[in-house]
PABA-323423 format. One line per 5 residues: number of its first residue (from 1); for each residue x, y, z of C-alpha. Coordinates in steps of 0.001 Angstrom, whole numbers, padded with zeros to 6 digits. Example, Ala and Ser with C-alpha at 12.3 -4.5 7.8 and 13.67 -1.06 7.14 Angstrom:
2
1	012300/-004500/007800 | 013670/-001060/007140
***
This chain:
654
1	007759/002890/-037189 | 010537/000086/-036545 | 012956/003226/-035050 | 010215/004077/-032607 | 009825/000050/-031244
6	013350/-000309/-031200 | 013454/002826/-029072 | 010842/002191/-026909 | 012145/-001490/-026347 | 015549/-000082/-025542
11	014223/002516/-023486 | 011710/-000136/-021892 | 015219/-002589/-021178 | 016673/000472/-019191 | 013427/000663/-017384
16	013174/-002330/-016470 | 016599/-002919/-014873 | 016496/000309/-012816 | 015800/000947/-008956 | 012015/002386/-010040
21	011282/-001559/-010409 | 011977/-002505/-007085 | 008527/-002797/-005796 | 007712/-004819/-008126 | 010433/-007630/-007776
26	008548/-009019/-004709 | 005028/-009457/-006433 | 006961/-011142/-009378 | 008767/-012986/-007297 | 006089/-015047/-005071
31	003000/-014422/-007524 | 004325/-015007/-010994 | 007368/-017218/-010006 | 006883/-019193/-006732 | 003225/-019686/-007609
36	004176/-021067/-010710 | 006658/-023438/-009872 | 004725/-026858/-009621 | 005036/-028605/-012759 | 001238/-029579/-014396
41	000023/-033042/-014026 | 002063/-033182/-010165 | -000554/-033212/-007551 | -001681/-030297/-005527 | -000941/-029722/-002149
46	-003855/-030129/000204 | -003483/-026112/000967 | -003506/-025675/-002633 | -006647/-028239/-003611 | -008675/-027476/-000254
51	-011272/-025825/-002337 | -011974/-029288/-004588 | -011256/-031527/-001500 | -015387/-032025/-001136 | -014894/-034011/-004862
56	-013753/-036948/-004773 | -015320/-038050/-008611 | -015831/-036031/-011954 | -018191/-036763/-014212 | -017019/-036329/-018385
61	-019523/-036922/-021151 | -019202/-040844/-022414 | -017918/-040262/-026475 | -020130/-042704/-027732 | -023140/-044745/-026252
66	-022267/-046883/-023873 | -022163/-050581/-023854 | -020993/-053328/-021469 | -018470/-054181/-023941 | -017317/-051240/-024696
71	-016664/-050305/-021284 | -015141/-054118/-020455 | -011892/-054172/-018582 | -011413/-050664/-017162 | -010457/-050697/-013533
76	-012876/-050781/-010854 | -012752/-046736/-010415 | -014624/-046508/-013893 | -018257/-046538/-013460 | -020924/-045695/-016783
81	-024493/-044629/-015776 | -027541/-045188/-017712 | -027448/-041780/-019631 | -024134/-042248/-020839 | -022146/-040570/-017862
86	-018251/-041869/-017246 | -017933/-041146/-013180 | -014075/-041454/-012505 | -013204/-042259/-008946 | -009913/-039764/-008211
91	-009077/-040881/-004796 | -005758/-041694/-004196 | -005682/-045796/-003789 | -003486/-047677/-001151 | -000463/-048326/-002802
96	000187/-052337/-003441 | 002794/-054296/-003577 | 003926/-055604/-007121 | 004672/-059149/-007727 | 006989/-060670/-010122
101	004566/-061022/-012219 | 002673/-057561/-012475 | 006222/-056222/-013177 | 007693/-058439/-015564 | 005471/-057028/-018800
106	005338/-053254/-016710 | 005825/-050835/-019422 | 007806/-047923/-018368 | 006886/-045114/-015875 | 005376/-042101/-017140
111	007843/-039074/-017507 | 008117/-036515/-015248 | 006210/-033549/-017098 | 008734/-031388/-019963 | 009446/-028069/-018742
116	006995/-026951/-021617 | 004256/-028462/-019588 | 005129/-025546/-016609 | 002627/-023568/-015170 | 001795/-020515/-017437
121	001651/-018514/-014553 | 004746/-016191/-015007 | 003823/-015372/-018653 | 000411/-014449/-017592 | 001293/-012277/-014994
126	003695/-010670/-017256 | 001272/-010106/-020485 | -001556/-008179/-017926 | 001196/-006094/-017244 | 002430/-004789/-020442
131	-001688/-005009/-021607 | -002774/-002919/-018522 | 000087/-000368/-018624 | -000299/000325/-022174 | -004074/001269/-022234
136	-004141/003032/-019153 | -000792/005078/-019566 | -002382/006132/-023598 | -006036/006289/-022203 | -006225/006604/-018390
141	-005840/010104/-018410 | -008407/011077/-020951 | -011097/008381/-020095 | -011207/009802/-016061 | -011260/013209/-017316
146	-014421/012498/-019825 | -015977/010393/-017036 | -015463/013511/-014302 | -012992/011081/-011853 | -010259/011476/-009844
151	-006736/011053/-011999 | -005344/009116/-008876 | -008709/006544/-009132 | -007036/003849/-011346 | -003988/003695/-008868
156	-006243/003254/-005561 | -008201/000555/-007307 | -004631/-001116/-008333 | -003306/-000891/-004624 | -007254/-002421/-003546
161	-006354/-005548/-005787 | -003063/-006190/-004897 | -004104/-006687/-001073 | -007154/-008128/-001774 | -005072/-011010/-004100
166	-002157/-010588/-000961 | -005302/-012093/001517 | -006356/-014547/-000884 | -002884/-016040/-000983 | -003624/-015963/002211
171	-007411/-017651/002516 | -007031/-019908/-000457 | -011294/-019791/-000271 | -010990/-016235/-000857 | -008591/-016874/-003774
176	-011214/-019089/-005252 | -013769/-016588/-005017 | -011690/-013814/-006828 | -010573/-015798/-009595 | -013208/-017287/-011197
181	-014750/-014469/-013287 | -010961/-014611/-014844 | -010575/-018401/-015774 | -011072/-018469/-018620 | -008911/-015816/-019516
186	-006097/-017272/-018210 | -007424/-020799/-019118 | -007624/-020932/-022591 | -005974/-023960/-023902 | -004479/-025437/-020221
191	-005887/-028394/-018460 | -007806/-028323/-015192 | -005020/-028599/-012974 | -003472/-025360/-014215 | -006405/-023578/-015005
196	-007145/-023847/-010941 | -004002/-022356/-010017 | -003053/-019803/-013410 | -006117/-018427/-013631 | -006101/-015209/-011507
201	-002364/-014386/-012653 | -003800/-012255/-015703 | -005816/-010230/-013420 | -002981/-010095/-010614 | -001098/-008671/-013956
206	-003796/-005992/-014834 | -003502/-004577/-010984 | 000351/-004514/-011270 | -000367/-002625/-014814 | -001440/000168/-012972
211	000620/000435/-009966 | 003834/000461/-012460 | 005514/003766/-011901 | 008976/003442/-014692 | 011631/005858/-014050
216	011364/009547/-016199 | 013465/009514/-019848 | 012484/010808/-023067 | 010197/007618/-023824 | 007976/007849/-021516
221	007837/011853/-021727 | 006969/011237/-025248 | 004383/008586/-023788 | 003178/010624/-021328 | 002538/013773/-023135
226	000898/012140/-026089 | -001911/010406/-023835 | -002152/013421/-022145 | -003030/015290/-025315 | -004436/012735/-026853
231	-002079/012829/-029929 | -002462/009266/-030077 | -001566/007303/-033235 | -000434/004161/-034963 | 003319/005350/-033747
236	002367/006331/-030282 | 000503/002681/-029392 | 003519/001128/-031043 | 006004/003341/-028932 | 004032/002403/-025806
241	003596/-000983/-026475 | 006891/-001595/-027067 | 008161/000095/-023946 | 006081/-001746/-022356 | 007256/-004998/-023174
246	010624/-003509/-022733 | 010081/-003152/-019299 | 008470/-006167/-018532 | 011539/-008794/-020154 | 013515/-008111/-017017
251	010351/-008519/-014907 | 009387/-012125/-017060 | 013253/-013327/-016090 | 013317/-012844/-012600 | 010141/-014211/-012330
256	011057/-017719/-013912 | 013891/-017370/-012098 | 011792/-017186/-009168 | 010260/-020762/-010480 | 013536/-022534/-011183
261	014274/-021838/-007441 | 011222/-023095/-006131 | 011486/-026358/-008492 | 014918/-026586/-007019 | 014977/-025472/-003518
266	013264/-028641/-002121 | 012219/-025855/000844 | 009843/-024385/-001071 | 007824/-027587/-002220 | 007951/-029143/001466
271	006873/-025803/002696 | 003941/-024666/000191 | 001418/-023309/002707 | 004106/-021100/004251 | 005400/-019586/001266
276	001919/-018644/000103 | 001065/-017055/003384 | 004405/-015435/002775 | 003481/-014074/-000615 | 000519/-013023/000415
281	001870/-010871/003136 | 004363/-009349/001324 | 001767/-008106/-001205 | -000594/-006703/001358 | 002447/-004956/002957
286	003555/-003659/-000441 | 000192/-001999/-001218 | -000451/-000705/001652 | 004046/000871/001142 | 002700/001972/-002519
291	-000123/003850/-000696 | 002429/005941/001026 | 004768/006038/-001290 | 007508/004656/001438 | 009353/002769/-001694
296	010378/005923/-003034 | 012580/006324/000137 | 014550/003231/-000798 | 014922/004353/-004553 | 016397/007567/-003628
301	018960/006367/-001260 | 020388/004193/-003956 | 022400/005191/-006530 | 020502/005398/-010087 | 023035/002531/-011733
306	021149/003152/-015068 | 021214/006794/-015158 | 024762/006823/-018120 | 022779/004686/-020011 | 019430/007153/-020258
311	021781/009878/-020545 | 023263/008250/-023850 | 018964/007716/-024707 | 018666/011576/-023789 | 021816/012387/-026094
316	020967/010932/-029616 | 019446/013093/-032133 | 017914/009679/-033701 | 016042/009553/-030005 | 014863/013064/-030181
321	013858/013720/-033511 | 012092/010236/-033462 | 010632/011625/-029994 | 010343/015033/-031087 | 011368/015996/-027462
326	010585/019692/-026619 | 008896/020518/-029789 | 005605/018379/-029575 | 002831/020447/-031535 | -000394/019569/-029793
331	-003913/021646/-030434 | -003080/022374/-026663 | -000124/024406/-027231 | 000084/025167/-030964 | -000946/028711/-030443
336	002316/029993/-028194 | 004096/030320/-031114 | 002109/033833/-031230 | 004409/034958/-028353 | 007492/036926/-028707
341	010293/036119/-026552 | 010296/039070/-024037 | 008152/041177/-025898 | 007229/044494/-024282 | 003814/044088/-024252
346	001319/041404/-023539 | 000338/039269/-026119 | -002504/036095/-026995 | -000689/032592/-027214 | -003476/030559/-026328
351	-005029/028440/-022877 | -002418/027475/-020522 | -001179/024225/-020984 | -002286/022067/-017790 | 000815/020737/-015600
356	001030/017187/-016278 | 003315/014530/-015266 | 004580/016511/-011743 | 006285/013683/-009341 | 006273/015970/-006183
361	004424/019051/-005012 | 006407/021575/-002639 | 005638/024551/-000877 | 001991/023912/-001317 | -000368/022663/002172
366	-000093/018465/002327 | 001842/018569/-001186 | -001197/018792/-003248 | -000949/020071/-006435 | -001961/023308/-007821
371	-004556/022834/-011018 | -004207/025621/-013792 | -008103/026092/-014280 | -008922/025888/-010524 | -006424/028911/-010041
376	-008181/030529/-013182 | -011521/029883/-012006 | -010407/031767/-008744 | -009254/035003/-011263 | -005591/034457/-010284
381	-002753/035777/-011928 | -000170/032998/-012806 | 003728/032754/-013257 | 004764/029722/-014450 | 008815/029768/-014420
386	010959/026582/-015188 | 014084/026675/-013683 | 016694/023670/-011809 | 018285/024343/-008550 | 021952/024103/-010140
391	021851/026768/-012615 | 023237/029644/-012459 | 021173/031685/-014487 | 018092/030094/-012870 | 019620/030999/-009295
396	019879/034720/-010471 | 016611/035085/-011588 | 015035/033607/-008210 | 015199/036339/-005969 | 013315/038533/-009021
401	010778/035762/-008799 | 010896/035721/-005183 | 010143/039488/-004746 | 007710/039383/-007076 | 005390/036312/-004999
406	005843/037992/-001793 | 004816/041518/-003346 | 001470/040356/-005071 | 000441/037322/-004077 | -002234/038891/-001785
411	-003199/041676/-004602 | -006835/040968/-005065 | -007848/037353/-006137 | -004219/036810/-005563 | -000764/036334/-007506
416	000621/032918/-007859 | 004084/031200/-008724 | 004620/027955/-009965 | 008199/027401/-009755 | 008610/023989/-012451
421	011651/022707/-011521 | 013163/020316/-014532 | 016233/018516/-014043 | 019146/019667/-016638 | 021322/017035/-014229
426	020681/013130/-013693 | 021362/014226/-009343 | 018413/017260/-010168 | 016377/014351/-010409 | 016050/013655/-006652
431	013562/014948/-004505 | 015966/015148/-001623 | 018123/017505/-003333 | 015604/019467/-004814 | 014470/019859/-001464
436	017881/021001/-000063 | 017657/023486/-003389 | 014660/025318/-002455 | 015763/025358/001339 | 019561/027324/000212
441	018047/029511/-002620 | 015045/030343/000047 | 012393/029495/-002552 | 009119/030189/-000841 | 006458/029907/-003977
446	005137/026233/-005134 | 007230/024359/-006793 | 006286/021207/-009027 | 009134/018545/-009535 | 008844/017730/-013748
451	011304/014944/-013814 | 009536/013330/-016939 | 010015/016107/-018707 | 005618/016260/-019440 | 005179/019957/-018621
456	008513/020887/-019731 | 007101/019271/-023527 | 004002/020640/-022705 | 005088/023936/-022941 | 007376/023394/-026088
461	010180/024917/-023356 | 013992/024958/-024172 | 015453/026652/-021582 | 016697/027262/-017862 | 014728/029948/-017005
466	011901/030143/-018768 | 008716/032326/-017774 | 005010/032219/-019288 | 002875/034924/-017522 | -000835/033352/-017411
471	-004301/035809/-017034 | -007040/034896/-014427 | -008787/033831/-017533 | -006019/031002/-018278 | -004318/032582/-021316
476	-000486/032829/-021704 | 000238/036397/-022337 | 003796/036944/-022291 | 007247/034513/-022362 | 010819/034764/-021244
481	013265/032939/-022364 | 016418/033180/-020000 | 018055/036031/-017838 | 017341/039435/-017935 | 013860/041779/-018754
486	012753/041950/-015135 | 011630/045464/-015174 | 009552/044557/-018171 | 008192/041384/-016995 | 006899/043052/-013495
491	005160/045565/-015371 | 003395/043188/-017369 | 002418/041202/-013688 | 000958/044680/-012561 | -001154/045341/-015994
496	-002711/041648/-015418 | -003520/042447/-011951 | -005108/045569/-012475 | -007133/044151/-015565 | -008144/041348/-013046
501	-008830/043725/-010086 | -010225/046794/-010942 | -010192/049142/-008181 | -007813/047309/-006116 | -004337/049223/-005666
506	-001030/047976/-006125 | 001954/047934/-004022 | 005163/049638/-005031 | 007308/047880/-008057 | 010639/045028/-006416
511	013781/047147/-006193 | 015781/043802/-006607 | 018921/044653/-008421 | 019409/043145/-012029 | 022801/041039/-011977
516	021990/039686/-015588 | 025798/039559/-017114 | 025852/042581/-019642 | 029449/041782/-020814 | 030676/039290/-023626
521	030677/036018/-021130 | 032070/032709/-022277 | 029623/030745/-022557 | 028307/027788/-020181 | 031026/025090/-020386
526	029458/021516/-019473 | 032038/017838/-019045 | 029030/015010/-020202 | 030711/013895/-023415 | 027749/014494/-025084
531	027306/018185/-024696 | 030890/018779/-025171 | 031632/022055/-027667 | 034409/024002/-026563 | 036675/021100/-025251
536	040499/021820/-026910 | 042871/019289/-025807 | 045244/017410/-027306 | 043216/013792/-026583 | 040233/012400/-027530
541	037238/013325/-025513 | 035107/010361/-025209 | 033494/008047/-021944 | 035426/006287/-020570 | 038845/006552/-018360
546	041957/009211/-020531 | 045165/010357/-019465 | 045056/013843/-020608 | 047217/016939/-020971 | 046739/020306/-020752
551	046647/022574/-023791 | 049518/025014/-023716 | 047924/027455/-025703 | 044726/027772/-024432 | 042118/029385/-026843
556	039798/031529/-025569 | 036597/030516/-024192 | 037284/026980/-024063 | 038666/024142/-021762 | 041522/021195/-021356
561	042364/018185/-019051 | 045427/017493/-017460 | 046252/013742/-015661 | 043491/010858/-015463 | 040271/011403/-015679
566	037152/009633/-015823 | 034519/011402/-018404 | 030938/009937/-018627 | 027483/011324/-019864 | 027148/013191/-016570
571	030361/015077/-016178 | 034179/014487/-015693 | 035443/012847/-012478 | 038776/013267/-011159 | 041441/009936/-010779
576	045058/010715/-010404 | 045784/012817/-007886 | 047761/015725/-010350 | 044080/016175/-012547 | 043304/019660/-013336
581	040955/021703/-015613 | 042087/024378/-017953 | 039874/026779/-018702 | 040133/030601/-020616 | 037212/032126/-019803
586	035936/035896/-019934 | 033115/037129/-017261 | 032899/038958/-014253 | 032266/035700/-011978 | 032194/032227/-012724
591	030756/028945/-010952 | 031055/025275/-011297 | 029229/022542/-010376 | 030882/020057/-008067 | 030203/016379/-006761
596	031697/014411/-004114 | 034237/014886/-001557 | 037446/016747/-001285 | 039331/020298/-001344 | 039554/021850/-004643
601	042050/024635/-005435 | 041376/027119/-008041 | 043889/029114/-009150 | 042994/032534/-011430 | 045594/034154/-013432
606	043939/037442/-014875 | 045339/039107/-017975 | 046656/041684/-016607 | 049081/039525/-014159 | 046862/038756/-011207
611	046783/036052/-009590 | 044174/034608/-006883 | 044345/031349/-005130 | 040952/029685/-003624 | 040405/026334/-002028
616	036439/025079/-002585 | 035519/022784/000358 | 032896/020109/-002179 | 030781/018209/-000269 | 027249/016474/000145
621	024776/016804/-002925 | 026463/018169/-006445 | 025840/021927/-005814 | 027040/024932/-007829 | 030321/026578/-005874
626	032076/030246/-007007 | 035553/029996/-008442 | 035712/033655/-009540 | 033812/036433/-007393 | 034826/040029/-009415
631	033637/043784/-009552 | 033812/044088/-013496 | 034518/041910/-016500 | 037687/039866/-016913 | 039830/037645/-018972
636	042313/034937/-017842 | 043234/031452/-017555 | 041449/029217/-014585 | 043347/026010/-013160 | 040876/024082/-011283
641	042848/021298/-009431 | 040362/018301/-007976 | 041269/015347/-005737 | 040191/011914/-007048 | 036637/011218/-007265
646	035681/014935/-006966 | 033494/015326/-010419 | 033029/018280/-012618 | 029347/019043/-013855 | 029331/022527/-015793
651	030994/026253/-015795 | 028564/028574/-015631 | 029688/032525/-016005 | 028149/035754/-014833
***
């Protein structure tokens, strides 16, 4: 139990510091900071008080019965009633002029209110976040589906809230009507003063709950697919719970941050009325951004500054095992294990896992997704194949998969592909390149964008490709794990179709040619220090910036470094200007996968004394580039020379 809250709080701390909380910062900013920056006991501003202006007296029960002398000396303001009542006149009096004698026996002034007398406000704001994110990201999921609603309902309801608290910044009437069912939640224990202006930050807290939308990792996959499945248990709550909080430590900092300013910045206390109105807009802007998810634009364009440090939480074994990432055993997928890997004939493994956690629909009409049970309530065949635009074995199983849509996807009730694209890179994570992806490798199926790793989990799946053919009746009848058995796997596509068409005739088989390696390849070679095997240099390979030299002796099927280089948990990245990689490989092609900006030479010396020289023009989004195009099997030594700041993903062989 402690290993999964100190994960999830680490993994929460990431979270919360990357660009998937900028549309948050905002909200925190005016609502739980500015808001909360007036210290209690200092007067309101009239803006702020308009709604008790009418009151000008309030009336507290007397403690004990009254009597004339009890009540003897207090100023004027104090007035006692027959039943008891103590009416206290708060309007301001003229201020008068003190004499030497008023002031000679003055006691002190009162002190300013302590810093522990602050507005609540940002801590409120805070805890209805981690509360609301917790039990809707375990439950959400599970109590729509039992009630029969829309998945997206809890989202439109937080994006409704946030402008409707956005106009009652605004209309500080309006404010005072939306608040008060919640004042006593965010009351409890605060004077009056506060209690008028802290007690719809709770609420305001809730809404932000369910807008919160934390960047993909293993945490929240682990999250995600256990309230999904509800496999929800004591370690689960206490996983979410403390990612939650995680999360929300940056969010609680910037937003007392936010106060400190606006205690500081005399601007913001001279100017009260203005910086509501200001808040106010900003938040109905921001849901009605959210509602067209025009934030995502600005988190794509920059660069994901926390994506080493969620490699390195990807990386650890602790994480995983903890996590039990890719091997979840749910009742929903338990019974795939009855599947073969590319058995020859179809087989029983159980309902179809549903597709859960997809960021972004493709190839489908307005991006809407594609349900499993709606396609097996039509009687459609189903090809569920996870692949990532980068790899190489992925990119020559496409046009199989490609053939195979535009062959039968009008056969009868129909044949469809759902291409689930999972990042294996932290760049395959962007929608803009996975885009660009399905546009070179002319990708023309669906294609769902996993980058939390749900369905990948979902499906127990290890590997880049990986098929599971579906029936019309939603059972997973045959897998593939990897290249290769395309003859096998059509066949098995034409015995569904038939069994879910009877009568209806089939078109001839693909003729697409099989280029599945058959030869002893080496095997894929990746840079990211933490899938490093067949690394044999003389230095030590670990992140950070190494001079290196090249291995003069190089064993077979493995790699070495020669000058500067810069290695992190994405790849290798080139600094002096002589850096190299050594590499003996054996295959009949081979590929990297190449970042940034710059010529890169390879040079191939063959076994047998050849020698070919190619220059590699890298640029725009890491891609995969050939280094070695050949008619049969070889063996040799490859010297790939990059320019500084060129970076070196993976070798991939065919």
């Amino acid at each position: 139990m402690e290993t999964l809250i100190l994960i999830g709080l680490i993994g929460g701390l990431i979270t919360g510091i990357s660009p998937c909380i900028l549309p948050m910062l905002p909200v925190i900013f005016f609502a739980g900071g500015v808001e909360g920056a007036r210290p209690r006991g200092e007067p309101r501003p009239a803006d702020d008080a308009s709604a008790d202006s009418a009151e000008s007296t309030e009336t507290v029960p007397a403690p004990t019965p009254p009597t004339s002398a009890l009540f003897a000396g207090l100023p004027a303001a104090v007035q006692v009633d027959a039943k008891g009542k103590v009416a206290v006149d708060t309007r301001p009096k003229p201020a008068s002029r003190p004499t030497a004698r008023s002031t000679a026996g003055a006691s002190p002034a009162p002190r300013p209110p302590s810093r522990w007398s602050r507005s609540s406000r940002p801590y409120l704001v805070i805890t209805g976040l981690v509360v609301s994110f917790s039990f809707f990201t375990l439950l959400g999921s599970l109590l729509l589906g039992a009630l029969g609603l829309p998945q997206d309902l809890l989202r439109w309801v937080g994006l409704v809230l946030l402008a409707i608290i956005g106009v009652g910044m605004i209309v500080p009437r309006l404010e005072e009507i939306i608040e008060k069912p919640f004042q006593r939640i965010a009351a409890i224990g605060a004077r009056r003063g506060a209690r008028n202006k802290d007690r719809g930050a709770f609420v305001l807290g809730l809404g932000l709950g369910v807008l919160y939308v934390p960047c993909a990792g293993p945490v929240l996959a682990a999250i995600t697919v256990a309230g999904a499945t509800g496999n929800i248990g004591p370690g689960t709550v206490a996983l979410t719970v403390s990612f939650a909080i995680g999360a929300a430590i940056p969010l609680l900092v910037f937003a007392l941050a936010g106060r400190r300013v606006a205690e500081r910045v005399g601007a913001f206390q001279k100017h009260t009325r203005g910086i509501r109105i200001t808040g106010g807009v900003v938040m109905i802007v921001l849901s009605v951004a959210l509602a067209f998810n025009l934030p995502a634009y600005l988190q794509r364009a920059l660069p994901d500054y926390t994506g080493a440090l969620q490699e390195q939480v990807d990386a650890s074994d602790t994480v995983r095992e903890a996590l039990d990432l890719g091997g979840i055993v749910t009742d929903e997928n338990r019974e795939l294990s009855n599947c073969s890997n590319g058995g020859d004939e179809l087989e029983s493994c159980g309902t179809a896992p549903a597709l859960s956690g997809i960021d972004t629909w493709l190839n489908t009409d307005g991006g809407e997704p594609l349900v499993l049970d709606q396609l097996s309530d039509d009687g459609k065949v189903v090809l569920i194949d996870f692949w990532t635009y980068s790899c190489i074995n992925c990119q020559r199983a496409i046009p199989h998969v490609n053939a195979w849509y535009d062959t039968y996807k009008d056969v009868g009730n129909g044949f469809e592909v759902i291409g689930v694209h999972t990042p294996e890179f932290a760049f395959e994570r962007e929608t803009r390149n996975v885009v660009a992806g399905v546009a070179d490798l002319g990708v023309t199926y669906p294609v769902a964008q996993d980058n939390s790793y749900s369905t990948w989990t979902a499906y127990r799946n290890r590997y880049w490709p990986a098929q599971y053919l579906v029936d019309a009746d939603g059972t997973v009848r045959h897998i593939r794990f990897g290249e290769g058995g395309y003859e096998n796997t059509e066949k098995l596509v034409r015995e569904l179709l038939t069994a879910a068409n009877p009568g209806v005739p089939l078109p001839e088989p693909t003729t697409v040619i099989d280029s599945t390696p058959q030869a002893e390849t080496t095997p894929e070679t990746y840079f990211s220090v933490n899938k490093i095997v067949n690394y044999s240099g003389s230095a030590k390979y670990a992140a950070g910036e190494g001079v290196f030299t090249a291995n003069p002796d190089q064993p077979a099927s493995t790699f070495s470094l020669d000058g500067t280089w810069e290695i992190d948990f994405q790849g290798a990245t080139a600094v002096s200007d002589d850096a190299r990689i050594q590499l003996a490989y054996s295959g009949t092609d081979v590929f990297a996968v190449l970042g940034g900006e710059g010529t890169v030479t390879a040079t191939v010396r063959t076994a047998d004394g050849t020698t070919q020289v190619r220059e590699i023009d890298v640029t725009g989004n890491p891609t995969l580039y050939p280094v070695l195009e050949g008619e049969e099997a070889t063996t040799g030594i490859i010297d790939l020379e990059l320019p500084p700041g060129v970076q070196a993903f993976t070798f991939t062989f065919g």
